[in-house]
N, C-alpha and C positions, 0 to 999 in steps of 0.2 A: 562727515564723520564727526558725532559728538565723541566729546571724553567716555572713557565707561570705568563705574566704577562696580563694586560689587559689597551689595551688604548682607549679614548671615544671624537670622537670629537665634538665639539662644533663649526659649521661652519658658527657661525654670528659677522660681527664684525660693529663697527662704518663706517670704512672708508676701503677700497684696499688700503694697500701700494703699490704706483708702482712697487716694486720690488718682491712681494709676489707672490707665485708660487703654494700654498695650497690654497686646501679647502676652499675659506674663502667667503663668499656673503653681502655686505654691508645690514646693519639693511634700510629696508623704509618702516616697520609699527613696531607693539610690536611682541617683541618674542616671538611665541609662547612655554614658558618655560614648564607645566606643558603635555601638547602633547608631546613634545621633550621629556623628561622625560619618559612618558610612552611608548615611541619608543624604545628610547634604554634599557628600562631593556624587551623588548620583545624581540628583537635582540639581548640580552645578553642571553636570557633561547634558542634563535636558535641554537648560539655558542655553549652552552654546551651540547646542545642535544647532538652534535658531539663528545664530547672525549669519550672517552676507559674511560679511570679514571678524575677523578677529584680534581688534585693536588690543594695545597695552594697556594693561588696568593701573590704574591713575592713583587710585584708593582702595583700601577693604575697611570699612568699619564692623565690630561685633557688639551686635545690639542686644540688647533682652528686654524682660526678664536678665539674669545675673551671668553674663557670659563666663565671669572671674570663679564662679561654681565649678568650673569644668578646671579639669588638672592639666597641667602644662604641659604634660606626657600625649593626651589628643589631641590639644590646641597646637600642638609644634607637628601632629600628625597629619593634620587638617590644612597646615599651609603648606607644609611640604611638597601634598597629595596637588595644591593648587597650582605649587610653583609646577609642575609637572604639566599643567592643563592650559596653564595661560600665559603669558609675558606678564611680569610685571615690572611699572618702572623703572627706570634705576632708584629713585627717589621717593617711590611708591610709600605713600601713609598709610602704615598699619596701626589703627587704632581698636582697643578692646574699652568697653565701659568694665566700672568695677564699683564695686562697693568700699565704703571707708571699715568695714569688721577687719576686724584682727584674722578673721580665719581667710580671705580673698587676699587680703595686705601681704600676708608672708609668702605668700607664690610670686610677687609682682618681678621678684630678680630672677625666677626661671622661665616671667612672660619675655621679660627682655632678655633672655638668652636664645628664645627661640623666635626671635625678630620682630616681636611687637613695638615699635618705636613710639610709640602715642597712647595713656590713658584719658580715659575722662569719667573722671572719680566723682560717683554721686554724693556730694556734701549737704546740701539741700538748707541747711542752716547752723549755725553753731549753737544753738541754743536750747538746751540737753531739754525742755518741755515741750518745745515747740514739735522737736524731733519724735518723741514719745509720742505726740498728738496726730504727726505725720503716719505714723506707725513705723519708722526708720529704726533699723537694728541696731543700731549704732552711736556713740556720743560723740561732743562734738574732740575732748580730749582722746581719741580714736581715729574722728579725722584726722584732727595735725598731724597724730603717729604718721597715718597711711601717705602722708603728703612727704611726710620726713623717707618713710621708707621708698616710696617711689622714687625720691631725689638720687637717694643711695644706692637702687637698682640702676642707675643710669639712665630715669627718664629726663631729658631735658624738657624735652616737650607733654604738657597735661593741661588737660582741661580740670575743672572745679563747676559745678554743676551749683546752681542757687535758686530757688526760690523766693520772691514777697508777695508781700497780700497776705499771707497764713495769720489765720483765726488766733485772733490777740496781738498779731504783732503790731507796737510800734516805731515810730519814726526811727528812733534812738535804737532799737532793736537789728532794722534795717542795716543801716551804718555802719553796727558793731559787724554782724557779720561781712559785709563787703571791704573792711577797714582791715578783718582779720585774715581774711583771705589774700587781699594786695600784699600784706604781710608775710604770708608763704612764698610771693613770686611763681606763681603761676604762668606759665606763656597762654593760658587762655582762662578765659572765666565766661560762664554762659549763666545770664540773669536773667527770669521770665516770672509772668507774677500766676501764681496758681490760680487755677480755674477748674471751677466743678463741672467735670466733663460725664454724659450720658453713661449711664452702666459702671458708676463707680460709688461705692461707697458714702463716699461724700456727697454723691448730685443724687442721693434715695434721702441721707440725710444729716443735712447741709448742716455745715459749720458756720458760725456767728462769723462773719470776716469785717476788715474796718470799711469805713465808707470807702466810698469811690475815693472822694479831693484827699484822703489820706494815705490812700495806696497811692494816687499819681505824686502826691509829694516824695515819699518815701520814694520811690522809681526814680524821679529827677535827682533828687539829692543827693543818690548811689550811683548814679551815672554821672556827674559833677565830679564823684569822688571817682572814679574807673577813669575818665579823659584826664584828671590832673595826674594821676601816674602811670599816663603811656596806656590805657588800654583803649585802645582806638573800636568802637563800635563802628561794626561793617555790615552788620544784621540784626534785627529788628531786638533779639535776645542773645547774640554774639558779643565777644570782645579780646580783642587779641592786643598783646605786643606784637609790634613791628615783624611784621616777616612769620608770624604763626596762625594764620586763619587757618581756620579747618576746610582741609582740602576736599574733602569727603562732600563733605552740607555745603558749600561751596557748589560742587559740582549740582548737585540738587537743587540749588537756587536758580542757577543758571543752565534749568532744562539739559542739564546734560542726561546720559544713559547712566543706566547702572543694573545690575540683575540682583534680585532678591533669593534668596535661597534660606531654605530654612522656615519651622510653622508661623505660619502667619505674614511671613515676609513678603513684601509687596518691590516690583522693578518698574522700570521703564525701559523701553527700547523702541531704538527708532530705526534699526539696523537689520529688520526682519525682509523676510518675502513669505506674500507681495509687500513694496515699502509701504508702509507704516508708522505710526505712532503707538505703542500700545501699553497698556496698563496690567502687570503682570500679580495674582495674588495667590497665595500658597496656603492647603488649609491651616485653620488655627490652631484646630487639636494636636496635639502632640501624638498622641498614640493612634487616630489616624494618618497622619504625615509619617510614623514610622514606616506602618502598614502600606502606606500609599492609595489609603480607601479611599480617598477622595481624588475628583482633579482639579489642577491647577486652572485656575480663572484667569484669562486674556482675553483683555477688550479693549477694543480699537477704540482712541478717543474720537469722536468725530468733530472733523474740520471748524463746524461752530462754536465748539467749544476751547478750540487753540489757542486763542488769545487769550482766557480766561486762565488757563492752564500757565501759560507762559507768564505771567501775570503777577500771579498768585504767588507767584515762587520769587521772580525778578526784583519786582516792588520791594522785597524784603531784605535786599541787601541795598546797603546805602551809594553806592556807584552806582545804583540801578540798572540800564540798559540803553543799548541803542539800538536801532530798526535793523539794521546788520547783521546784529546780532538774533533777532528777531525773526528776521527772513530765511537767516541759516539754519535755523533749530525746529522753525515751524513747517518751513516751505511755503508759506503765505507771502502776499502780496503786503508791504507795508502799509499799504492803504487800507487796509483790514482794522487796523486801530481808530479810524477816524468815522466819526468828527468826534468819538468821544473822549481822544487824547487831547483835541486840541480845548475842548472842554475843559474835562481836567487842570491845565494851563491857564486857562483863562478864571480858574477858580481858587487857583494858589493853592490846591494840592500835590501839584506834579511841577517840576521846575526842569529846565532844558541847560545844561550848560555841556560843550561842545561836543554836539550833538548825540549828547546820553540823555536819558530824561529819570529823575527820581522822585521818589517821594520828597515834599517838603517836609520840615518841622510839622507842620500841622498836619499832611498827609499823613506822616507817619505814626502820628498818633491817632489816626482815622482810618486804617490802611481798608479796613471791611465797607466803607463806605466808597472809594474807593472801587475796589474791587466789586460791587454790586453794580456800578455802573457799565459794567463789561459783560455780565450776564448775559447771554444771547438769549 
């Protein structure tokens, strides 16, 4: 029995960021929120049709596109309709992403009236050109607001989303925003360096960005400054205080279940008949996922590629794993990882200490390297 969690997207936003690579379709009329709505808890009672059992959901996060777009009047409709369908935790993480605008920001006290316990507010940088260049709606004297309002709303718990690497930044650039961020008290902060991904804006036509040896400096030197005040990196772009990892991507590190629901949203479950593993994807159009034109894609991973799969995900958190773990989630023979685990070891990318095995220092800054060696 893995954990299961359950993630739901929301694939309408204001604007494309040139660099975004999801789901996400620019609003050009009104949402239809209360349709949407009844899409996915229909697509939610498909999902369950499928498992064997029907464990407690551990987590919901809501992704986009701008989930914070939708009004607290269906978002409170929408867990309600859930709490009806499934157990959830006593403790269960409910997190919504949102944007730092003034117009998502003022709803944030009736998300936590309606039990959202957890934001993770795209900040992306404080630096009102940079943000403009991102295509970002918002500045960064907007963020702070949204960070101050969400305190006020009662969120204890938030992520802060960041980016480096962005075209023109430097060192000193870095710094400032990760210096201002510690500054807010965030129980989470997620830092990853931008990358011009296929089918975006940016990877048709690329932005000047700094060398390599100056993005990896900038990355060291903000993470230097994230470990001297407590925020402990537990994944490869994570960083929490004590006691606030995100439970959610957590669980998706570590091969757990979760079901997708919603355009574009992609599951896992291992929990079907016949048992399997399988990879669950939802169409991406919006207005045919209303319609239901299209069907949902599930495909079974096959056995060759398990370790790869478990891998992929593991590696990425800094406890890494052990073969127990391993053997529970895959149903594989531990002996499946070898000889090219012990490989790894003997090359001071993967280090063993009792008996977890993680990426090194230098692993970690290699991880795809790494990970190519597992490629069946």
């Amino acid at each position: 029995m893995s954990p299961l969690s359950l993630y739901i997207h929301f694939p309408w936003c204001i604007r494309k960021c040139p660099y975004c690579d999801f789901n996400s379709h620019e609003t050009k009329s009104a949402i239809p929120e209360a349709q949407y709505v009844d899409a996915l808890l229909a697509d939610l009672q498909r999902e369950l049709s499928l498992l064997v059992t029907q464990p407690q959901i551990i987590s919901i996060f809501m992704g986009g596109g701008t989930p914070s777009l939708f009004s607290a009047t269906e978002i409170g409709r929408l867990l309600s309709e859930i709490k009806q369908c499934v157990t959830l935790a006593d403790d269960c993480e409910i997190t919504m992403e949102a944007n730092p605008g003034s117009f998502e920001s003022a709803k944030f006290h009736e998300f936590r009236s309606i039990g959202i316990n957890r934001l993770s507010i795209g900040v992306q940088t404080f630096n009102d050109q940079y943000l403009k260049d991102l295509g970002r709606i918002h500045n960064a004297k907007e963020a702070i607001r949204a960070v101050e309002i969400a305190r006020a709303a009662g969120f204890e718990n938030f992520n802060l989303d960041f980016m480096f690497g962005l075209p023109g930044q430097t060192l000193a650039d870095a710094m400032h925003d990760i210096q201002t961020a510690i500054a807010l008290k965030p129980t989470h902060i997620s830092f990853y360096q931008l990358t011009l991904e296929p089918n975006t804006y940016f990877y048709k036509y690329p932005p000047l960005l700094p060398d390599d040896e100056d993005i990896f400096s900038a990355q060291k030197a903000c993470q230097q400054q994230l470990a001297e005040n407590g925020y402990q990196q537990y994944e490869v772009s994570a960083y929490a205080l004590p006691g606030y990892q995100c439970q959610h991507n957590k669980n998706y590190w570590q091969f757990g279940d979760y079901l997708g629901i919603g355009a574009g949203a992609h599951g896992k479950i291992s929990q079907t008949l016949p048992t399997h593993i399988i990879r669950t994807a939802k169409p991406k159009n919006p207005e045919q996922y209303l319609k239901q034109a299209c069907v949902d894609q599930r495909t079974v991973i096959e056995v060759a590629q398990l370790p790869l799969e478990f891998l992929m995900n593991a590696l990425r958190l800094s406890n890494g794993f052990s073969l127990d773990d391993y053997q529970r989630v895959t149903g594989l023979d531990r002996k499946s990882l070898e000889p090219t685990l012990t490989q790894c070891l003997k090359q001071s990318l993967l280090v063993e200490h009792q008996q977890r095995f993680r990426c090194s220092a230098k692993g970690w800054d290699f991880l795809d390297v790494i990970l190519e060696k597992f490629c069946p």
